[in-house]
Structure formats: C-alpha cells, structure tokens
N, C-alpha and C positions, 0 to 999 in steps of 0.2 A: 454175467457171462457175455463175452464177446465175438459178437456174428462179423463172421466175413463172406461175403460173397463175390467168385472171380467173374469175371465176364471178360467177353469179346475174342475170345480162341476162336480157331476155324480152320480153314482149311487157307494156304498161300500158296503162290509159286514163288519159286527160286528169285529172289531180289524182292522181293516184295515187304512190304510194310505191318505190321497187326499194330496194334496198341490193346493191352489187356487194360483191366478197372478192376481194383481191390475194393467193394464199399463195405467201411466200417459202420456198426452201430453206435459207437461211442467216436467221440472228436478226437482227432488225428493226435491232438496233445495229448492223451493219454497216454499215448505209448513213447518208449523207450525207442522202438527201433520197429520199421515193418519192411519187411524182406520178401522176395518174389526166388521161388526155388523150381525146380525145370527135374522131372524123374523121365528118364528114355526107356522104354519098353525090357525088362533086366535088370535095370540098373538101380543105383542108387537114387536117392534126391538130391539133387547137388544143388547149392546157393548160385544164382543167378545175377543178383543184382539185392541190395539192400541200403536202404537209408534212412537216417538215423533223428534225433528230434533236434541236433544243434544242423539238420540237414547236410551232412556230410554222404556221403555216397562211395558203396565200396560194389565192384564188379567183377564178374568170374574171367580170365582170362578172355575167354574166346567170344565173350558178348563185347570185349569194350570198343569204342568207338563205334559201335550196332544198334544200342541199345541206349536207353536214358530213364533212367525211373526219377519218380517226381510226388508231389503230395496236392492234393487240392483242400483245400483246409476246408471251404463253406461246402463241400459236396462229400465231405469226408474219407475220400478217395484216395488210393494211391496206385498212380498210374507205371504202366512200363510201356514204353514205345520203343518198339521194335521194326530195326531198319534193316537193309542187305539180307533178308533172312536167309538160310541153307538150310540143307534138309537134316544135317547136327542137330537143327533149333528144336526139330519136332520131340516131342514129348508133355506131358501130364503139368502145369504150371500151377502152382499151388502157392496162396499169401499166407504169410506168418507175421504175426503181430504179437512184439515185447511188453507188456506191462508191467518192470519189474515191481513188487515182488511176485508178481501170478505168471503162472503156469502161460505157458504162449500159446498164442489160440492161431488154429489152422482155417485156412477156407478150403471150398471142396475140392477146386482144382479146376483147372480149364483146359480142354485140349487144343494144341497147336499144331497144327501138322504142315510141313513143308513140300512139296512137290517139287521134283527133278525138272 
C-alpha cells in the first residue's frame, strides 16, 4: 500500500507564495504519474497540475505560469510551488499517485487558503 502525505498548506495573502510536499513511501519511480488536485468548498476536485515518470507536466488552465510541480527523487517528494497566488487558489489540495496496474493511491489533503 502506498502512503502519501501532503504538507505545507496554510494560510497566504493575495501574491504570495506556498510550496506544498507530497512524501511517498515507495521511490518516485514507481509510479506512472503523481498529480496535485485543488477541491473549493462545493465543488469538485479538479487536477491542478500533474507530472508524469518521462517528467512531462500538464496544468490546469488558471494555475499555468503560477504554479510548477516537480519531483525530488532522493527525498521521494513531489513538490508544487505556488506563485502569484489568489484567493480562486484557496481550497483542500490533495496528491494522487499512478501505479499502473494498482488502484491510485490518495494523500489526505492540505489546506490552502488565500486572503484578499
């Protein structure tokens, strides 16, 4: 089974910076593909930013040029660093990691909250 744990959500004001930390229990190469996904208070989960094991990287409209996800291989980590943020950004951030053939395994979620 595959543990993920999010960190470094918080509380920002308007321009300001977070970087969240996905830490896997198993090395980055396992997976297929780990994905960072943003739920807003009602809403859906919607894909955020994701990148993939030939490290290619695909991004939701309204993050690109904001945001940058990335992999740390020796700390097993995969980061998202968030720039310019707005108070759109706030919501519940959750990692998702592909292993295919297995079942995608969720972390708990990190809150991010933007201020006006």
């Amino acid at each position: 089974q595959v543990q993920l744990v999010e960190s470094g959500g918080g509380l920002v004001q308007t321009g300001g910076s977070l970087t969240l930390s996905c830490a896997a229990s198993k090395s980055l190469a396992s997976f297929n593909a780990v994905a960072w996904y943003r739920q807003a208070p009602g809403e859906q989960r919607d894909l955020v930013a994701l990148i993939t094991n030939s490290s290619s990287t695909r991004y939701a409209d309204d993050v690109k040029g904001r945001f940058t996800i990335s992999r740390d291989y020796d700390k097993n980590t995969v980061l998202l660093e968030m720039s310019n943020l707005k108070p759109e950004d706030t919501g519940v951030y959750s990692c998702k990691a592909d292993r295919w053939p297995l079942p995608a395994s969720w972390g708990q979620g990190t809150q991010v909250t933007v201020s006006s």
